[in-house]
N, C-alpha and C positions, 0 to 999 in steps of 0.2 A: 349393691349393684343390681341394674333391674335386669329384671331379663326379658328380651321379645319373643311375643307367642307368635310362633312361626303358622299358626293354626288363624289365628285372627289376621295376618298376613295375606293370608292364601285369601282367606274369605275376605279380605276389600278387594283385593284382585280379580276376584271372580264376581263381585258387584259391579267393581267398574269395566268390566267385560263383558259383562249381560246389559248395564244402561247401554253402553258404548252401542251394541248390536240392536235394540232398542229403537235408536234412536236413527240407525241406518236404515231399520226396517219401515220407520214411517218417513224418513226424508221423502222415499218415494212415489206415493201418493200427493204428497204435500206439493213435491213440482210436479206432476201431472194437474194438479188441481190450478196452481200459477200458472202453468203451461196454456191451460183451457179459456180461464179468464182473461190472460194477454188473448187468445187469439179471440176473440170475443169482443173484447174492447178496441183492438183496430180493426176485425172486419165491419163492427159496427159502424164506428166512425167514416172508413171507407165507402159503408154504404150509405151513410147520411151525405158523403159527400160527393159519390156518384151521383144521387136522387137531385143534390140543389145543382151543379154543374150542368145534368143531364135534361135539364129542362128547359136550358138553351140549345141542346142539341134535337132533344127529342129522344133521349133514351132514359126511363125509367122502368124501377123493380121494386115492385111493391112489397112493401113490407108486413109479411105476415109471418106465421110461426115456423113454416116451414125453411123458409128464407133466413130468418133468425139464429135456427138450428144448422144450418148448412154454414152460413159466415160462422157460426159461434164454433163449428168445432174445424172449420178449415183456415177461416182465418180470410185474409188477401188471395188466396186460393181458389176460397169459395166466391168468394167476389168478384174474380175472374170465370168460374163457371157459370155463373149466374149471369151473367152479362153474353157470354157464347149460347148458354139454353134460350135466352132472350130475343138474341138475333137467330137462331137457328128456329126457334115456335114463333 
């Protein structure tokens, strides 16, 4: 009859309790980084598509880094302020 090491027990338990915590501890970076990228990719686009709309109206926002950086971490947000500092300067 075999017998179980109750000692090799313990220790996959406490392996798989340390990956497990591991692996919580980087989820969250991971979605802040997806988090930043979406908002990035539709303020972008928002503002490629205010720039071509906006030139039947008459309202553009030039695209430079700073502008880039403001949609890139606000998002639709930022694309709304930059349209208000627009009309306000």
């Amino acid at each position: 009859m075999n017998q179980i090491d109750i000692g090799a027990i313990l220790a996959y338990a406490l392996g798989l309790l340390m990956l497990y915590a591991l692996g919580r501890m980087l989820l969250g970076p991971i979605r802040l980084v997806l988090k930043l990228i979406y908002n990035a990719v539709v303020g972008g686009l928002m503002l490629v598509l205010l720039n071509f709309i906006g030139n039947y109206v008459g309202l553009h926002i030039a695209l430079n880094p700073l502008n880039a950086l403001i949609v890139g971490f606000l998002g639709i947000p930022g694309v709304l302020l930059l349209i208000a500092l627009n009309s306000i300067l």
